[in-house]
Backbone as JSON, one array per atom type, in Angstrom:
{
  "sequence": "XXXXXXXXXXXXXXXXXXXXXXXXXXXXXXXXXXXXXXXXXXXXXXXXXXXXXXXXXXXXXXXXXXXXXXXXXXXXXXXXXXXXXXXXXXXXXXXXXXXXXXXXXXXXXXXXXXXXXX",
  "N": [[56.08, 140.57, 96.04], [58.35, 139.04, 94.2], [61.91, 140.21, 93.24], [63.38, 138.73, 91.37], [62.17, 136.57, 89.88], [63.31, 134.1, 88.13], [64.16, 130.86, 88.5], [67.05, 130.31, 87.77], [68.96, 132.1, 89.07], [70.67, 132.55, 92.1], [71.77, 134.11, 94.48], [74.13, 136.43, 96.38], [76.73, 137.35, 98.32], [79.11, 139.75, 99.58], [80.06, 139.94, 103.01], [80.73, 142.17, 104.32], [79.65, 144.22, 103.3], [77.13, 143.91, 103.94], [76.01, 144.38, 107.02], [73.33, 144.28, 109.32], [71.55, 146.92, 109.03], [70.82, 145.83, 106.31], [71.37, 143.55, 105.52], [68.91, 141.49, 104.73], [68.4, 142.26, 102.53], [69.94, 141.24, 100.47], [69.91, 139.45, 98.92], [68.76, 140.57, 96.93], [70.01, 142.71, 95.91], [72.7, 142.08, 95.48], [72.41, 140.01, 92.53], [73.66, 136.39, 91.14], [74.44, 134.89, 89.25], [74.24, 132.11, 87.71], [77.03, 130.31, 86.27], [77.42, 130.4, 82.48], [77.6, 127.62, 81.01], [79.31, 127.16, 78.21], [81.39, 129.29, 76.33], [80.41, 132.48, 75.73], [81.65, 135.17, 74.57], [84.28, 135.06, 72.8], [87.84, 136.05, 74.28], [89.98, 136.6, 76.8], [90.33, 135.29, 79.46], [90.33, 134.46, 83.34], [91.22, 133.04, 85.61], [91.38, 132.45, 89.61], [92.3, 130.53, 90.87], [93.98, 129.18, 89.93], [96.6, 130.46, 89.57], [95.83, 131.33, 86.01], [95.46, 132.87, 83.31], [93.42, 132.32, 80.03], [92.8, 132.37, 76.76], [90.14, 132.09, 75.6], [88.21, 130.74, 72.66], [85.02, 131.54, 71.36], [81.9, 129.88, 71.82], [83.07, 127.37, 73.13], [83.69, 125.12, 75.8], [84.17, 126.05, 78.73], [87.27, 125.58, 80.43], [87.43, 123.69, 83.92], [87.0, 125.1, 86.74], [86.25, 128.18, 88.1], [85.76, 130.71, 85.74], [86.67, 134.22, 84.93], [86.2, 137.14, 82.8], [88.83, 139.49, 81.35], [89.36, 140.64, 79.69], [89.16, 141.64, 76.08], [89.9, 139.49, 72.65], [91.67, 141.43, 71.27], [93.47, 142.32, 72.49], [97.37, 142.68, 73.51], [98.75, 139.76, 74.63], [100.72, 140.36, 76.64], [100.27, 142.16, 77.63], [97.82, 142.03, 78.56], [98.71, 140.12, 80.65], [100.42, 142.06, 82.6], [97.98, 143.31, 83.16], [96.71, 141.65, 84.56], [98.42, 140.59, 86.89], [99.36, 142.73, 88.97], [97.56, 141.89, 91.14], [97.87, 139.0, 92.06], [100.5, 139.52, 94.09], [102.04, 137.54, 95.49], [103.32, 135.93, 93.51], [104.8, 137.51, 92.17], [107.31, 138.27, 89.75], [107.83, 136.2, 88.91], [106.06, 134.6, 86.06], [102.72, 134.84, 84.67], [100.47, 132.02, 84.4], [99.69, 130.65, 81.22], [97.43, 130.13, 78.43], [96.35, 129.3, 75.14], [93.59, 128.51, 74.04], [91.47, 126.78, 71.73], [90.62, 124.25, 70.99], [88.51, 122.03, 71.48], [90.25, 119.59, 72.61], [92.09, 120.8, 73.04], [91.55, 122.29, 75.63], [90.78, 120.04, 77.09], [93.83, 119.08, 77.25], [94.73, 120.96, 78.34], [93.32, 120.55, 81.56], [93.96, 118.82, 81.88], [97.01, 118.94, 82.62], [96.86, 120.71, 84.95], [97.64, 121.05, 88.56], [96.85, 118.19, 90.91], [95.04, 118.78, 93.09], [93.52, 120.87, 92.36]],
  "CA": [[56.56, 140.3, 94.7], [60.2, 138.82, 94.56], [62.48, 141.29, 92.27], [63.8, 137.88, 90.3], [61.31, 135.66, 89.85], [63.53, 132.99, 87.57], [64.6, 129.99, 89.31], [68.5, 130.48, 87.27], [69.03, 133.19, 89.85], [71.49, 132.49, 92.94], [72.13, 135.0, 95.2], [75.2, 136.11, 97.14], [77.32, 139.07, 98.47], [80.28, 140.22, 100.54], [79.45, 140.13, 104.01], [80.83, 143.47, 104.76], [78.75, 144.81, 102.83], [75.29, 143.48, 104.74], [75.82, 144.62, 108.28], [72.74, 144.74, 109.55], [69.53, 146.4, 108.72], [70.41, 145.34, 105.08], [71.3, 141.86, 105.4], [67.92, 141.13, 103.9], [68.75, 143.17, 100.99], [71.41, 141.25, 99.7], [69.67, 138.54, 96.98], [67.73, 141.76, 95.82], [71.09, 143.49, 95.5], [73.71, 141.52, 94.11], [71.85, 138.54, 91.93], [74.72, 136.05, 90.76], [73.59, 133.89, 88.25], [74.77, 130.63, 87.44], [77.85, 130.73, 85.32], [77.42, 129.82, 81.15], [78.64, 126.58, 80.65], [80.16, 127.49, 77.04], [81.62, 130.41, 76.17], [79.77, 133.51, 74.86], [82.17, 136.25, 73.83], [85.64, 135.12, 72.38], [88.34, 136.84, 75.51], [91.2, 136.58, 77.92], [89.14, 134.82, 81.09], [91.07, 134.86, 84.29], [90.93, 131.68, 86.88], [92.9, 133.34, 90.13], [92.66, 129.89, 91.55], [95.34, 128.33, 89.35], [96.24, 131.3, 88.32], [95.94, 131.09, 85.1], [94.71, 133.33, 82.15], [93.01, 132.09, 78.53], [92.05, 133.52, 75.7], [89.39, 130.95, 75.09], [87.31, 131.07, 71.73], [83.54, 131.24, 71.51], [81.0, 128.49, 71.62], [83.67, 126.41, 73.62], [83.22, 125.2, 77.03], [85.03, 126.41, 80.19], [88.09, 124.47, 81.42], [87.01, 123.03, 85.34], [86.63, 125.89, 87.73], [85.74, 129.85, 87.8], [86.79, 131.51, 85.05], [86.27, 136.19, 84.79], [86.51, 137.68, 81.41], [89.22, 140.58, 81.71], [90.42, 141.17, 78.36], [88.86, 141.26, 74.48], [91.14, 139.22, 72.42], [92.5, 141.8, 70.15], [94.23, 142.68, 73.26], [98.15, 141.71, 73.43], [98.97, 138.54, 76.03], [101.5, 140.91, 77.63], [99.15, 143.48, 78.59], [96.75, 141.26, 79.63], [99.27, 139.63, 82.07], [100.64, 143.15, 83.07], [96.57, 143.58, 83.69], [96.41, 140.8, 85.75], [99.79, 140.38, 87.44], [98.91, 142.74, 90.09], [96.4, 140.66, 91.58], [98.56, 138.26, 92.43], [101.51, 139.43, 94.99], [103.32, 136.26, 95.45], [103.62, 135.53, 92.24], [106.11, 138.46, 91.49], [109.1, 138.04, 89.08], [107.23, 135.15, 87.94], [105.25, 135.18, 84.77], [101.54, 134.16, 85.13], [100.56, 130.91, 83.31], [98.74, 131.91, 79.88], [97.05, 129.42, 77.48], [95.27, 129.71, 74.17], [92.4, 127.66, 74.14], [90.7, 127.17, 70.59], [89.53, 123.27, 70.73], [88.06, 120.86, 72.99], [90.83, 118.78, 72.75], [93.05, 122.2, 73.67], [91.17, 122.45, 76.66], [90.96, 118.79, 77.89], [95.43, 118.98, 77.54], [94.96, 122.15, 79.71], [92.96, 120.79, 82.55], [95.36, 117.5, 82.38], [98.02, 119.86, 82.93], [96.65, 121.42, 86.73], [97.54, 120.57, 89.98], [95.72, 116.89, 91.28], [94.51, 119.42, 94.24], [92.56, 122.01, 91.83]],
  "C": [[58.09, 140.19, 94.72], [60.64, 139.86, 92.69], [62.94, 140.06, 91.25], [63.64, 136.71, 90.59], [62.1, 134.17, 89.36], [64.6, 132.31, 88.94], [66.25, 130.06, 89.26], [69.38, 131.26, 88.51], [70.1, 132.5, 91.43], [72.29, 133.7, 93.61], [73.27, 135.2, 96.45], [75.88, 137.54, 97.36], [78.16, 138.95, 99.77], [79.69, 140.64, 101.47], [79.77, 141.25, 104.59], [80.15, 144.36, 104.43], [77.12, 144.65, 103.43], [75.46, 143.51, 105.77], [74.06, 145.3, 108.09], [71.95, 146.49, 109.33], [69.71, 145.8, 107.4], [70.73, 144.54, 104.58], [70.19, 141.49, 104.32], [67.74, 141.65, 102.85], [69.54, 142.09, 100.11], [70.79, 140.26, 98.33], [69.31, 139.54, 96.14], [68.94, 142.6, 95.21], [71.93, 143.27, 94.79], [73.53, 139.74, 94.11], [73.42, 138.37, 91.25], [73.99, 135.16, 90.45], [74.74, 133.02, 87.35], [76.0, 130.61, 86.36], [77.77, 129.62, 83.98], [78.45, 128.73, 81.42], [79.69, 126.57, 79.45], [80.3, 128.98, 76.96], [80.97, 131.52, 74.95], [80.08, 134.34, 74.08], [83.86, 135.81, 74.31], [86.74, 136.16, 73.75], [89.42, 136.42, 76.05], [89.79, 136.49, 78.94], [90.43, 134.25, 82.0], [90.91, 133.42, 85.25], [92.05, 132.22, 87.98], [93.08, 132.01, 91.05], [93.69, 128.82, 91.09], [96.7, 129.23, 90.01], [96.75, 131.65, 87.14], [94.91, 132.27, 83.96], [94.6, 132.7, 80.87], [92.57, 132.5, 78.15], [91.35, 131.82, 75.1], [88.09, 131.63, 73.81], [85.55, 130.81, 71.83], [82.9, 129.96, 71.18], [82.31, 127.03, 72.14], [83.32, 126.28, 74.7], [84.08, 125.53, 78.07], [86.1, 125.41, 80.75], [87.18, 124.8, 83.21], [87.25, 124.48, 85.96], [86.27, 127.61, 87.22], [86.1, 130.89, 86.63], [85.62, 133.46, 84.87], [86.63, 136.37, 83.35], [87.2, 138.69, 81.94], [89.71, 141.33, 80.42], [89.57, 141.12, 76.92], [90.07, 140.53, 74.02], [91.52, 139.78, 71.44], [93.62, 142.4, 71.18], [96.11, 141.88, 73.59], [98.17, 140.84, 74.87], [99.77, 139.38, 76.69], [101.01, 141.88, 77.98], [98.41, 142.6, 79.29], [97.73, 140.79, 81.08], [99.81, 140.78, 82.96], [99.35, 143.93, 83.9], [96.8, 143.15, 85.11], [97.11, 140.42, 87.14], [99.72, 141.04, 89.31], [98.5, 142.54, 91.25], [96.89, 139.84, 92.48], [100.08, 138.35, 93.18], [102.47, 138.75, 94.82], [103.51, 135.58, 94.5], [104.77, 136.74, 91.04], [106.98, 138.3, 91.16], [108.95, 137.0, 88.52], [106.04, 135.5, 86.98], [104.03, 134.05, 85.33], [101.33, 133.1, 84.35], [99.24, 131.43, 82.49], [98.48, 130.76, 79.11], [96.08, 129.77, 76.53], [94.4, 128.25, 73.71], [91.44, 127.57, 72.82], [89.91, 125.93, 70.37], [89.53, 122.66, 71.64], [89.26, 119.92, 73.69], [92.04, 119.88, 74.02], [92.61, 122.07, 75.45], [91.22, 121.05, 77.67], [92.73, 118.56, 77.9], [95.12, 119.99, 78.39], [94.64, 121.6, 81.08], [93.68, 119.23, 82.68], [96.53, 117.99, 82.96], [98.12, 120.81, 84.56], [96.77, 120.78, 86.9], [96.4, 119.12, 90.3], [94.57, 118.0, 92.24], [93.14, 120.44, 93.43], [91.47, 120.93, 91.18]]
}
């Protein structure tokens, strides 16, 4: 009997973590499931491959690549980046890039705005 039967399901995990015998553990362990195309809960969401934080509003859809939720948005933008800042090393003394994301249109100027490469 498989532990997660739905097809949605995509499985994956840090290979340091599965040295042998429990390699074959790992879909059962940490399921990673397909990421929402629109957004569920209003937030500060994180992309560390720009990197870039937005506070994107609900029922919108995701600018182009990975985005983490790290923040509620009653939270201020300078905490959040003080959150996040860390994270990011070589990016010290520089301020992280921060956008507020509320309409489609918002979001299609944002992802005009990255790198050709991303």
């Amino acid at each position: 009997m498989r532990l997660f039967p739905n097809d949605e399901f995509r499985y994956s995990a840090p290979g340091r973590c599965l040295n042998p015998p429990f390699g074959h553990l790992a879909r059962h362990l940490f399921p990673v499931v397909r990421m929402a195309a629109v957004v569920q809960v209003t937030g500060y969401y994180l992309n560390g491959s720009i990197p870039a934080v937005a506070l994107i509003y609900r029922g919108l859809r995701f600018p182009r690549g990975t985005w983490v939720r790290v923040a509620d948005p009653m939270t201020a933008r300078a905490d959040v980046q003080d959150l996040v800042a860390p994270h990011f090393p070589s990016r010290r003394g520089r301020t992280l890039r921060c956008a507020r994301l509320t309409t489609d249109g918002e979001i299609e100027e944002f992802e005009g705005s990255l790198p050709a490469l991303y």
